[in-house]
TIKEVO-867156 format. One record per residue (C-alpha): x, y, z. Coordinates in pm, whole numbers. Layout:
! residues N
PT     east    north       up
PT        X        Y        Z
...
This chain:
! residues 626
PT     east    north       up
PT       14     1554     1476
PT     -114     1516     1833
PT     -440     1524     1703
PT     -389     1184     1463
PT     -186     1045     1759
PT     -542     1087     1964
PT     -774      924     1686
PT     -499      648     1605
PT     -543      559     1958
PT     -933      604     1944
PT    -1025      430     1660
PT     -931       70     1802
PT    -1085      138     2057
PT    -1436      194     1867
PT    -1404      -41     1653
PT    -1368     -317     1957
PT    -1688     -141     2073
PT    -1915     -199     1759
PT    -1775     -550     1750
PT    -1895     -633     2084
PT    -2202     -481     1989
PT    -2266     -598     1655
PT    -2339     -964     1742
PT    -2230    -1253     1529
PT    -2263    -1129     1164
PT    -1935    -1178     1042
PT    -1945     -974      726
PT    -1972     -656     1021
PT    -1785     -818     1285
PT    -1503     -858     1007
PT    -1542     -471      880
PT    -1515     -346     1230
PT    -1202     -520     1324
PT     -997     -434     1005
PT    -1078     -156      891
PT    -1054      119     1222
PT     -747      -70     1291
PT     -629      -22      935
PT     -717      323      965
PT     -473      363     1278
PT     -209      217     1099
PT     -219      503      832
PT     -236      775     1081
PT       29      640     1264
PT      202      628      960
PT      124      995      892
PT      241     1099     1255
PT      587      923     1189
PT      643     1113      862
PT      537     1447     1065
PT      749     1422     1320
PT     1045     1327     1108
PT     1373     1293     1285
PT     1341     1593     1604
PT     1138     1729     1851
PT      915     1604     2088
PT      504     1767     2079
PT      275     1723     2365
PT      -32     1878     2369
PT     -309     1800     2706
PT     -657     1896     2830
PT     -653     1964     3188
PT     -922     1777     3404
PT     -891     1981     3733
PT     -684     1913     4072
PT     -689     1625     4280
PT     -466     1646     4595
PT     -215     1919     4460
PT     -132     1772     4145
PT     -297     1858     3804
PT     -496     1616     3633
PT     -434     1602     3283
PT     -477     1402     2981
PT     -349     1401     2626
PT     -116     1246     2369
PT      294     1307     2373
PT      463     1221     2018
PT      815     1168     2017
PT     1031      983     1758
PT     1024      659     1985
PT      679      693     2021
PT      580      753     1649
PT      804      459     1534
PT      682      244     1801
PT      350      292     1697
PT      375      211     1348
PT      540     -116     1471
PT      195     -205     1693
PT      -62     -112     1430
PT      118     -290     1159
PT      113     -604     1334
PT     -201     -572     1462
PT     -345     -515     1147
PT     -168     -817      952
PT     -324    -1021     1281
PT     -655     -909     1228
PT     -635     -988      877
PT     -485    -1321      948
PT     -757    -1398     1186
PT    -1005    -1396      929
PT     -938    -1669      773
PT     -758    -1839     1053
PT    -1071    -1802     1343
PT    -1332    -1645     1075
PT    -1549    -1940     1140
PT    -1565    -1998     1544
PT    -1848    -1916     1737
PT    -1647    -1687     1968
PT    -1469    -1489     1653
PT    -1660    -1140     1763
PT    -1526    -1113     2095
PT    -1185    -1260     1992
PT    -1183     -975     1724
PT    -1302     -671     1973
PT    -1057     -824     2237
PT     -781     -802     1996
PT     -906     -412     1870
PT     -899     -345     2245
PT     -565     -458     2309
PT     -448     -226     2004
PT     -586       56     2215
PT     -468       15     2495
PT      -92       -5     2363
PT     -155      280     2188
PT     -179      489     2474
PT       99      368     2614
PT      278      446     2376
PT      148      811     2299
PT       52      919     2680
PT      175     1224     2800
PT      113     1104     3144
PT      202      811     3341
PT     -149      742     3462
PT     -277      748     3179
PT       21      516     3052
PT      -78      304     3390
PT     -422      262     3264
PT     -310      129     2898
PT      -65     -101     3068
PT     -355     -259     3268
PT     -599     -280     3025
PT     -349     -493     2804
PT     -307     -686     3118
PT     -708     -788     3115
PT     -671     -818     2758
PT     -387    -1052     2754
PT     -595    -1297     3002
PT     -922    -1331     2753
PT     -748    -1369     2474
PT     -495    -1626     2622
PT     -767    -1795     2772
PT     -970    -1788     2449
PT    -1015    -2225     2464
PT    -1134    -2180     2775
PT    -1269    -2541     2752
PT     -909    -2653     2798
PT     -778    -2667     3107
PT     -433    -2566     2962
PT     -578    -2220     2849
PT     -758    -2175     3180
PT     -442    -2265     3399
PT     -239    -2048     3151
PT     -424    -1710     3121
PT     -481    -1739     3533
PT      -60    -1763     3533
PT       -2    -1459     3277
PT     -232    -1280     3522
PT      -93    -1342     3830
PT      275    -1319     3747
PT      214     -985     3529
PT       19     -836     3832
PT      320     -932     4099
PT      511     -739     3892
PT      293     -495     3868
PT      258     -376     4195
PT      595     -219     4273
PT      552      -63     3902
PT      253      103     4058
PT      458      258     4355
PT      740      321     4140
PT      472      577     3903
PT      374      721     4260
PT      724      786     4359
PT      784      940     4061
PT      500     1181     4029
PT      505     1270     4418
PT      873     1382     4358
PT      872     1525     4046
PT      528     1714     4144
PT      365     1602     3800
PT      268     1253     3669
PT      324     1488     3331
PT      621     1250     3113
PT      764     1565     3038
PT      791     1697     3338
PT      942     1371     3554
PT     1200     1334     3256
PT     1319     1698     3369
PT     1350     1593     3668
PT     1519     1319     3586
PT     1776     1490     3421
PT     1804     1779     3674
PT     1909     1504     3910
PT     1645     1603     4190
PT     1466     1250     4219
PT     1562     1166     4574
PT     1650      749     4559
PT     1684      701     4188
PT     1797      357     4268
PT     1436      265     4482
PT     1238      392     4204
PT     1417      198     3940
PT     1371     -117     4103
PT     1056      -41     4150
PT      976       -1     3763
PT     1249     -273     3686
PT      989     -540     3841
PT      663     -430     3614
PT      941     -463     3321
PT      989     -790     3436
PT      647     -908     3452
PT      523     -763     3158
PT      830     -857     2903
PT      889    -1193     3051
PT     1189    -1190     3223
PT     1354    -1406     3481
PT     1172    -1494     3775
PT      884    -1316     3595
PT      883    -1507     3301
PT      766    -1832     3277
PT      377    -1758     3215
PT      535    -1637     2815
PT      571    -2003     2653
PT      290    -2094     2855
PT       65    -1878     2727
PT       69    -2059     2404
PT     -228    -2210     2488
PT     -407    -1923     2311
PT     -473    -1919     1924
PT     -121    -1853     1728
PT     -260    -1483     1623
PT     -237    -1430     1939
PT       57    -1559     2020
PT      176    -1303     1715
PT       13    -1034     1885
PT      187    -1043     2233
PT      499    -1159     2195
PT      600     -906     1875
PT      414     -547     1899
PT      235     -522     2182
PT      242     -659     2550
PT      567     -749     2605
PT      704     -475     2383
PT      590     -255     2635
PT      828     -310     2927
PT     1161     -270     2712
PT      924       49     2573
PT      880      173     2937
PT     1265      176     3002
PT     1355      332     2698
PT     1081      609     2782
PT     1171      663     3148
PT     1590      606     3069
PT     1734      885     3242
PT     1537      747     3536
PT     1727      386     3512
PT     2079      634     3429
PT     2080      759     3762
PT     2078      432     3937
PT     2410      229     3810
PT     2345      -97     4065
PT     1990     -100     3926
PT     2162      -98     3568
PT     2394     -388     3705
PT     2063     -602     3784
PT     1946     -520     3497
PT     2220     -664     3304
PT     2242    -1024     3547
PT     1875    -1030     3473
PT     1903    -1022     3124
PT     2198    -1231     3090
PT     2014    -1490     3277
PT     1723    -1511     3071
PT     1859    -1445     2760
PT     2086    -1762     2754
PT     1851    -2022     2944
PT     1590    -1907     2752
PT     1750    -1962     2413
PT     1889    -2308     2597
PT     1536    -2396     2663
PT     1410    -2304     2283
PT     1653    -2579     2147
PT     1526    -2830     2372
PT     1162    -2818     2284
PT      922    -3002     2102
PT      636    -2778     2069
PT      682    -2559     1756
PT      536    -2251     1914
PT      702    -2317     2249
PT     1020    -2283     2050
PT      939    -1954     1939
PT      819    -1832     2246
PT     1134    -1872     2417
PT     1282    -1704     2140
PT     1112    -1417     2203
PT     1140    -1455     2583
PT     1543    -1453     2494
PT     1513    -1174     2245
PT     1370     -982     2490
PT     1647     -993     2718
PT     1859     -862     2438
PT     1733     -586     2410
PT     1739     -516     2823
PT     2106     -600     2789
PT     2129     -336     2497
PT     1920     -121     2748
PT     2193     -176     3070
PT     2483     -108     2880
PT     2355      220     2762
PT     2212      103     2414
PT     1897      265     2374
PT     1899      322     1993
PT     2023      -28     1963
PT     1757     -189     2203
PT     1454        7     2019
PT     1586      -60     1663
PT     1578     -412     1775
PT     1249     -417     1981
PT     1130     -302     1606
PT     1288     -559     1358
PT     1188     -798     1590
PT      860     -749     1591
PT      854     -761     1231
PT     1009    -1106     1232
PT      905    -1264     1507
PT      521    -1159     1414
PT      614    -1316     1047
PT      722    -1648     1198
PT      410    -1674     1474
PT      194    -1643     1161
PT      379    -1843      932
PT      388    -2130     1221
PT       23    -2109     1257
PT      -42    -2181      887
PT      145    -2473      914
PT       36    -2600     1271
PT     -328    -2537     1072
PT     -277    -2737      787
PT      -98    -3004      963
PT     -316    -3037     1263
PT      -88    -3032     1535
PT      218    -2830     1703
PT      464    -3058     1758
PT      795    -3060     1554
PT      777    -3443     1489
PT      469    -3424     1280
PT      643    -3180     1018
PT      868    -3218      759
PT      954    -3201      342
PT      666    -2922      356
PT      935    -2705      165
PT      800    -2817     -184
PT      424    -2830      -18
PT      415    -2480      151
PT      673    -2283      -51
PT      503    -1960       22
PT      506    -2055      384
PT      878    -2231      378
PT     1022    -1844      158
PT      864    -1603      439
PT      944    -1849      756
PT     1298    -1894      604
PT     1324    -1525      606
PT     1212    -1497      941
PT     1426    -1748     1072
PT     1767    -1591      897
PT     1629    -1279     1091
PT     1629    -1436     1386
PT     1924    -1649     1433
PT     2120    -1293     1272
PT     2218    -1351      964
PT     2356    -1083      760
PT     2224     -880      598
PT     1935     -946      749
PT     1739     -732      996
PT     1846     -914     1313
PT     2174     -913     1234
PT     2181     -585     1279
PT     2025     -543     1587
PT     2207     -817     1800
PT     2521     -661     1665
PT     2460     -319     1801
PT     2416     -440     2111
PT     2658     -662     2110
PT     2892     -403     1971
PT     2773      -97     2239
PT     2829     -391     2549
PT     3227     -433     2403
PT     3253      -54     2355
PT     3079       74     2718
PT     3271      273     2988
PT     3185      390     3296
PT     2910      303     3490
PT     2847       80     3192
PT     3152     -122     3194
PT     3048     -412     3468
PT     2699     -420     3295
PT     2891     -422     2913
PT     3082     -728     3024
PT     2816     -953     3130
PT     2593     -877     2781
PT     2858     -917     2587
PT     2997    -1304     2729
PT     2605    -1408     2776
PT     2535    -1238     2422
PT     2753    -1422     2201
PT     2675    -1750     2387
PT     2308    -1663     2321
PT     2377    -1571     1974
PT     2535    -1945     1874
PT     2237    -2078     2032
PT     1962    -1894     1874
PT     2166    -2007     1560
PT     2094    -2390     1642
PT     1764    -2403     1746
PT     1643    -2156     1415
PT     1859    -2436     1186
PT     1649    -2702     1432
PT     1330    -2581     1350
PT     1408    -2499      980
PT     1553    -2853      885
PT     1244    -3030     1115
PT      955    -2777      961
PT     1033    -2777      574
PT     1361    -3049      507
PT     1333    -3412      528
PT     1089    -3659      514
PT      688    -3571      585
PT      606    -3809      881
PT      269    -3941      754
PT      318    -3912      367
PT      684    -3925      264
PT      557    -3954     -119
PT      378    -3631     -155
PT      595    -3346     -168
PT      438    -3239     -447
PT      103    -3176     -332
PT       48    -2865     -217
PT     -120    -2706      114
PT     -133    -2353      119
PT     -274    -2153      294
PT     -554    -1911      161
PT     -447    -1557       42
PT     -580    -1395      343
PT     -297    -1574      548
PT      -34    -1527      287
PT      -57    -1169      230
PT       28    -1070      575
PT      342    -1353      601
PT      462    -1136      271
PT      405     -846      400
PT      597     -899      704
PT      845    -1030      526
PT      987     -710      374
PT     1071     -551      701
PT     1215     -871      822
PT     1420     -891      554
PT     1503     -495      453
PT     1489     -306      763
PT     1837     -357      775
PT     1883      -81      562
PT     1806      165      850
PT     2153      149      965
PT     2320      299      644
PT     2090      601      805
PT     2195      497     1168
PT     2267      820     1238
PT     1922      951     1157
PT     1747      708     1343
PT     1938      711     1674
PT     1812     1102     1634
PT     1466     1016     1573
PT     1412      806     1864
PT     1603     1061     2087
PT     1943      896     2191
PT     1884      849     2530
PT     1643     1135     2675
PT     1396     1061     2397
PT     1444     1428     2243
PT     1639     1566     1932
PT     2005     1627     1959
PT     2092     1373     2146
PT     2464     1176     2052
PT     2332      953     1808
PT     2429      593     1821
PT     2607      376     1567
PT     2359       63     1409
PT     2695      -24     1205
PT     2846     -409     1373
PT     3170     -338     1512
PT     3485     -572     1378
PT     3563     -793     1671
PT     3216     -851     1811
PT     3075     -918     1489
PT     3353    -1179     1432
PT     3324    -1358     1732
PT     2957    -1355     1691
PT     2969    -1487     1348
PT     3241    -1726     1475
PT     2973    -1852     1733
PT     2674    -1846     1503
PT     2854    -2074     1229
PT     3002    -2267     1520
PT     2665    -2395     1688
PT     2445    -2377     1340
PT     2726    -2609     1179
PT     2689    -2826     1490
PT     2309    -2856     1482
PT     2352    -2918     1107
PT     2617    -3223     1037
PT     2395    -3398     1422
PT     2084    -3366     1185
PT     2263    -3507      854
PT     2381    -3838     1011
PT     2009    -3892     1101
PT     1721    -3648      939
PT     1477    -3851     1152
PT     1598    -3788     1436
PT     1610    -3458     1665
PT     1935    -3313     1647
PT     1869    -3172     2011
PT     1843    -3531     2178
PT     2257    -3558     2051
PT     2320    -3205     2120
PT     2208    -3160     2487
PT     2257    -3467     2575
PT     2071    -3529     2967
PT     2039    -3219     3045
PT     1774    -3222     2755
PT     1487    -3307     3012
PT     1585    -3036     3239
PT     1554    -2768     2957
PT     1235    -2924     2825
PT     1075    -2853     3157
PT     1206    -2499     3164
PT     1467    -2548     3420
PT     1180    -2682     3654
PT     1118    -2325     3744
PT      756    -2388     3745
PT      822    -2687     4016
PT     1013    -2468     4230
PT      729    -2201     4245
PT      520    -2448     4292
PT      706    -2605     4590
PT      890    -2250     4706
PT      536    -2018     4704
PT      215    -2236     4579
PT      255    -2495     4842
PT      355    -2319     5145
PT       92    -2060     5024
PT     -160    -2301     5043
PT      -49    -2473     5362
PT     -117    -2106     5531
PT     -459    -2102     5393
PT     -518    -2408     5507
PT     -362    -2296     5867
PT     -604    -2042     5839
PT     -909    -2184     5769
PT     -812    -2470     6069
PT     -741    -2146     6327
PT    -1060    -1970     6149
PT    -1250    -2294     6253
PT    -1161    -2404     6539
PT     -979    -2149     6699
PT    -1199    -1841     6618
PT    -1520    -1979     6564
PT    -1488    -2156     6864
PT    -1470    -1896     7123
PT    -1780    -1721     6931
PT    -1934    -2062     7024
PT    -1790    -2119     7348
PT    -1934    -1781     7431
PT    -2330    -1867     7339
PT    -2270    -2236     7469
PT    -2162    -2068     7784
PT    -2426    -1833     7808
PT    -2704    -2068     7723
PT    -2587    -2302     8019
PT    -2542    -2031     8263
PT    -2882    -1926     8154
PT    -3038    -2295     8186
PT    -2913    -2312     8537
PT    -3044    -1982     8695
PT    -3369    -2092     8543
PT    -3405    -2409     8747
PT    -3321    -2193     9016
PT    -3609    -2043     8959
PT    -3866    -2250     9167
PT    -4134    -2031     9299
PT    -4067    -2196     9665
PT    -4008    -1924     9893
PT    -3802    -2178    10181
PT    -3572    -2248     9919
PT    -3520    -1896     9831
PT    -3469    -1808    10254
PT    -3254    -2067    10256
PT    -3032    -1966     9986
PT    -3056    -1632    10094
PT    -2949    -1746    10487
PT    -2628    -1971    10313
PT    -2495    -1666    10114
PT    -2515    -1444    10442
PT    -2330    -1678    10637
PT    -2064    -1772    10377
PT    -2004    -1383    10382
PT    -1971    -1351    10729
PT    -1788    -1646    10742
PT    -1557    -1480    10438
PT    -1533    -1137    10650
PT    -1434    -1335    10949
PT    -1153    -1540    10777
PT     -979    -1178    10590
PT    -1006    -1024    10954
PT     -822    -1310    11142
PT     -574    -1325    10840
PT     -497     -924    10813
C-alpha cells in the first residue's frame, strides 16, 4: 500500500518532467500529462480500497542524522489521507483532460501541462508524507506552482499583479507555519507525523496554544482566509482549469487538510480553537456577501469557495473533523464541476461577465444539467452532496460542549446566515447563466454551442459525485472511522453525517428564505440583476471586496514604501555622504600639505621657529593657569 502511495506521488511528478522536456509536440506533450496522472488516480484508488476503513501504515527510509534528529523519508497512509488523495487525482485528471481541448492549442500548453502535473505532485506528498518536512516541501512547491500557473497570461498585467499577490500573501502566512513545524519537531524530538501526534496526545507539547497559532496562520494563507484571503478571487486571472485546480483539490484544500492532520495539536489549545471559529465566521459570511454582489462569473465562484472554505474551519473549531473532511471532499467534486462548466461557457461566449449570458439553457443543455447540479450542491440542497456537508457542521456547532461550546455558537449564527446567502447568489448565477433572454441574440435558443466531448466528459463525470456522494452518510458511521475521528486512526468515536432536526430546519428555513427573495427580485425584471435590488448601496462596497485590498494598500503597501523611500533618502544622503565627506576631506587635507610643500628652506625655518614659539607660548599659558 505504501508502496502505490510512493509511485502515485511519483508518477506526476515524471510525467511534468518529460513534458518539460518533450518540447512542443502536442500529441506527446498531451500523453505525458494524462496518462501518469491517470495512472495516479488508479493507484490512489487502489490504496483507498486497501486501507479500507482502519489503521494507519507508515513505512520510511532513513537518510542519516542531522543535529540529533533522524532524517527520514517515506509515505504515511491513513484513511484521511487515502480519501484525500483520490479527491486530488480525480480532479486533476478531469483538468488535464479538460485542458486539452480548452488550452490544447496555445503556444505555452507544454509548460502549462507539466506545471499542472507538478502541482499534482506536490499535493500528493502532502498528503501521504510521513514527515512534516517533507510535507513542508510539498506545501512550497504548490506555492511556486500556484504563481506560474496563475500568472500563465503573463502579458496581462492583471495575471502579473495577481500571481505576485497569491505569492506574497501565501508566503506571510507561511512563515510562522514554518516555526510552528520547528516547534513541533524540536519538542516532540521527531519531525516523524506519527511521532508529534503521540505527543500530541500524551499532552507533553509545552505551549500548545503558540504552536497552533503558529500553524493557524499558514492555514490562513494557503486556504484563503480572512486577512489572508483576498489574493483567492484575484487569482482568477489564470485560465479557468486552473481556477478548477486550486480552489477544489489541491492548494487550498491543503490548509483545512493540515488541521485535520495535526488536530490533536489545535485540541489542546481551546483560545486558538476560539480564533479559529471568529476567523471563519468572518470570512465565511462576507465572503458569501461578496459572491452575490459580483459581476464576474468566476469571481462569484471564487468567493464561494473562499466561503466554503471557512465552513469547513468552522466544522474544524467546533470539533467536526469528519464533517469538515466529508465536506472538503464533496466540495471539491462540485465546485471543480462548476469551474469547468463556467469555463465552457465563458469559452463559447467570449467573456466572464454575468451580463453577457443568458437563455443558454436550451443552447448548452449539457453544460446548463451538470452546472445545475453543481449549483443545487452548492447552495445545499437536499439530497444533494452539499447538503449534507453544511448540515453536519451545522448540526456538530448546535450539538458542541465544552471547550467547543463558545466556538459552536459563533458557526452556527454565522452558518445559517451564510447558508441563505450561498442560496441567493447560486439562484443569481443560475437564472443570469442559463434563464432569460441571450443578450446579443434573444432569437436563437435553439442553436446550439457545446462544447466538444473532451470538455463534457469530465463536467459528467464530476457530476456523479456532486450529485451522489450524499449517499456516504447512510454509511456515516463507516466513514467518520475511515478518516480517523479526530486522531486520524481507527477506533476513534465516529461522527454522525445524518442533519440534525432543528438546524436543518432553520437552515432550510434560511435557504428558501433568501433563494425565494433572489427569485420573485429577478421575476419583476429578468434583465435586470437581482443583486442591484437586493443589496441595495452597500452593493459597491461588496463588489470591491469590502475595500480590503485599499486598506492593505493604505495600512502596509504605502507606509511600506514610504520606509523604502526613507531609506534610500538616509542611504543617499546620509550614508553615502559621510563615505564622501571622508575622501572629500582627505583629498583637501592632502591638496593643502602639498602646497606646503615648497622646496624653500626659509619658509620651512620659519614655520618651524612659529610652531616652537606657539608651544612655548602654550606651555607658558597652562603654567600661569595651573
Amino acid at each position: 500500500m505504501n508502496t502505490l502511495a510512493f509511485l502515485a506521488s511519483l508518477l506526476p511528478a515524471v510525467g511534468a518532467a518529460v513534458t518539460f522536456a518533450g518540447g512542443r509536440d502536442l500529441r506527446h506533450v498531451k500523453f505525458w500529462s494524462t496518462v501518469p496522472v491517470g495512472a495516479a488516480f488508479v493507484l490512489a484508488l487502489l490504496v483507498a480500497l486497501d486501507h479500507g476503513t482502519g489503521g494507519t501504515t507508515t513505512r520510511t527510509y532513513s537518510l542519516g542524522t542531522a543535529g540529533g534528529f533522524h532524517v527520514e523519508i517515506g509515505t504515511r497512509v491513513s484513511g484521511l489521507a487515502a480519501l484525500t488523495a483520490v479527491l486530488v487525482t480525480a480532479v486533476a485528471l478531469c483538468v488535464q483532460a479538460y485542458s486539452t481541448s480548452y488550452l490544447g492549442g496555445e503556444p505555452r500548453y507544454a509548460s502549462y501541462a507539466a506545471l499542472i502535473s507538478l502541482f499534482t505532485a506536490a499535493m500528493l506528498t502532502v498528503v501521504y508524507a510521513a514527515d512534516l518536512v517533507v510535507l513542508l516541501v510539498g506545501w512550497e512547491i504548490m506555492g511556486v506552482c500556484s504563481y506560474f500557473l496563475i500568472g500563465h497570461y503573463w502579458e496581462k498585467p492583471e495575471a502579473r499583479g495577481a500571481s505576485i499577490k497569491a505569492f506574497l500573501m501565501t508566503k506571510t502566512g507561511d512563515v510562522p507555519f514554518l516555526f510552528g513545524i520547528i516547534s513541533l519537531g524540536v519538542q516532540a524530538k521527531s519531525f516523524q507525523v506519527n511521532a508529534v501526534l503521540a505527543a500530541a496526545e500524551s499532552d507533553t507539547l509545552h505551549h500548545p496554544a503558540w504552536i497552533a497559532s503558529l500553524l493557524l496562520c499558514g492555514v490562513l494563507g494557503k486556504s484563503a482566509q480572512f486577512p489572508l484571503h483576498s489574493w483567492l478571487p484575484d487569482a482568477m486571472a489564470g485560465p479557468t482549469p486552473i481556477s478548477a485546480l486550486i480552489h477544489a483539490a489541491t492548494m487550498v484544500a491543503a490548509g483545512i487538510y493540515l488541521v485535520a492532520l495535526l488536530y490533536p495539536v489545535f485540541v489542546l489549545a481551546p483560545d486558538v480553537l476560539v480564533a479559529m471559529a471568529v476567523i471563519a465566521a468572518i470570512t465565511m459570511c462576507g465572503a458569501a456577501l461578496c459572491a452575490l454582489a459580483q459581476t464576474d462569473v468566476k469571481k462569484i465562484l471564487a468567493y464561494s469557495t473562499v466561503s466554503q472554505l471557512a465552513y469547513m474551519l468552522g466544522g474544524m473549531a467546533v470539533g467536526a473533523r469528519s464533517q469538515a473532511m466529508y465536506l472538503l471532499l464533496v466540495h471539491g467534486a462540485f465546485k471543480a464541476l462548476l469551474f469547468l462548466a463556467a469555463g465552457v461557457v465563458i469559452h463559447r461566449v467570449g467573456s466572464n461577465e454575468l451580463s453577457a449570458m443568458g437563455g443558454l439553457r436550451f443552447r448548452m443543455p449539457i453544460t446548463y444539467g451538470s452546472m445545475t447540479i453543481g449549483l443545487l450542491a452548492l447552495a445545499g440542497i437536499p439530497p444533494f452532496s452539499g447538503f449534507f456537508g453544511k448540515e453536519g457542521v451545522l448540526g456538530a456547532a448546535y450539538d458542541a460542549s465544552g471547550e467547543f461550546a463558545a466556538p459552536g455558537k459563533i458557526v452556527l449564527i454565522f452558518g445559517l446566515l451564510t447558508a441563505g446567502v450561498t442560496a441567493a447568489y447560486s439562484l443569481r448565477l443560475w437564472l443570469g447563466m442559463f434563464h432569460g433572454p441571450f443578450p446579443d441574440a434573444p432569437h436563437e435558443h435553439e442553436a446550439r454551442v457545446e462544447a466538444p466531448q473532451t470538455e463534457l466528459v469530465p463536467l459528467m463525470l464530476l457530476a456523479i459525485p456532486a450529485a451522489a456522494l450524499g449517499l456516504v452518510v447512510l454509511f456515516g458511521s463507516s466513514f467518520s472511522q475511515a478518516i480517523g475521528g479526530w486522531y486520524g486512526e481507527a477506533g476513534a468515536t465516529a461522527a454522525s453525517l445524518w442533519p440534525s432536526g432543528i438546524t436543518t430546519l432553520l437552515s432550510l428555513l434560511f435557504v428558501a428564505g433568501f433563494g425565494g427573495l433572489t427569485f420573485l427580485t429577478w421575476r419583476r425584471d429578468e434583465q435586470a440583476d437581482p443583486a442591484v435590488a437586493l443589496l441595495g448601496p452597500a452593493r459597491v462596497v461588496l463588489l470591491n471586496g469590502f475595500y480590503f485590498d485599499e486598506l492593505i494598500d493604505r495600512g502596509l503597501v504605502r507606509p511600506a514604501r514610504a520606509a523604502a523611500r526613507l531609506v534610500a533618502f538616509l542611504d543617499a544622503n546620509v550614508l553615502d555622504a559621510y563615505v564622501r565627506g571622508s575622501g572629500v576631506g582627505a583629498r583637501g587635507l592632502g591638496t593643502m600639505l602639498r602646497r606646503l610643500q615648497t622646496g624653500s628652506v626659509q619658509f620651512y625655518l620659519t614655520c618651524l621657529f612659529l610652531g616652537v614659539v606657539i608651544m612655548a607660548a602654550v606651555y607658558a599659558y597652562v603654567g600661569t593657569v595651573s
